[in-house]
C-alpha positions in Angstrom: 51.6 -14.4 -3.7 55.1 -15.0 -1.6 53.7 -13.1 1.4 51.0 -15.3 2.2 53.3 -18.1 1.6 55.4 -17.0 3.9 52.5 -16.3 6.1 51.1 -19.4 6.4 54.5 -21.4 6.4 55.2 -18.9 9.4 51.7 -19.7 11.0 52.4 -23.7 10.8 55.8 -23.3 12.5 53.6 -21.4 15.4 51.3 -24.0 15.4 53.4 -26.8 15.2 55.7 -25.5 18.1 52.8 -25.4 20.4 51.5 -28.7 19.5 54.7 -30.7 19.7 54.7 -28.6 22.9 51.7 -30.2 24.4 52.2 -33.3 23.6 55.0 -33.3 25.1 53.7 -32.3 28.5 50.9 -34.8 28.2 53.6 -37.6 27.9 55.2 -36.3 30.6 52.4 -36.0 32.5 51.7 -39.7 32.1 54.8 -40.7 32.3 55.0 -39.0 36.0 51.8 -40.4 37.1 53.2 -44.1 36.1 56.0 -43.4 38.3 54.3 -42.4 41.3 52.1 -45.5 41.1 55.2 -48.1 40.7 56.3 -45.7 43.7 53.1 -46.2 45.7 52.7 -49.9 44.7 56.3 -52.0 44.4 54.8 -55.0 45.1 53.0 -55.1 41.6 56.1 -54.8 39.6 59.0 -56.6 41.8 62.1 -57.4 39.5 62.9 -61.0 38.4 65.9 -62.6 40.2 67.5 -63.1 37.2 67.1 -61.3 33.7 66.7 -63.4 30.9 69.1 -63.1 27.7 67.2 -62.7 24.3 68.7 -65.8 23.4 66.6 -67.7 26.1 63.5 -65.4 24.8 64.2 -66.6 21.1 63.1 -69.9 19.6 66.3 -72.0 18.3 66.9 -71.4 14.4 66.5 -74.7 12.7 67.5 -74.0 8.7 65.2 -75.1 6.5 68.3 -76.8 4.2 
């Protein structure tokens, strides 16, 4: 009936919560042991000079007409 409806819509909430939850902290988890490798190791990810526009990134557009 209703009540285990709104028993197991109440139980996937709970479950749900906690799962968004973890995978949260595992991203965050990676994410921090990325940054404390860049920290450890600049040389392997030194910026460019200069940053390129997306229009040097981009082929040039020749219409077909």
């Amino acid at each position: 009936g209703v009540h285990r409806q709104i028993l197991l819509a109440t139980l996937g909430c709970f479950v749900g919560y906690h799962l968004v939850k973890r995978t949260e902290y595992t991203h965050a988890k990676v994410d921090r042991e990325l940054f404390e490798y860049i920290r450890h190791h600049p040389v392997d990810f030194h910026s460019s000079p200069e940053k390129k526009r997306i229009g040097q990134l981009l082929e040039d557009f020749h219409p077909i007409r």
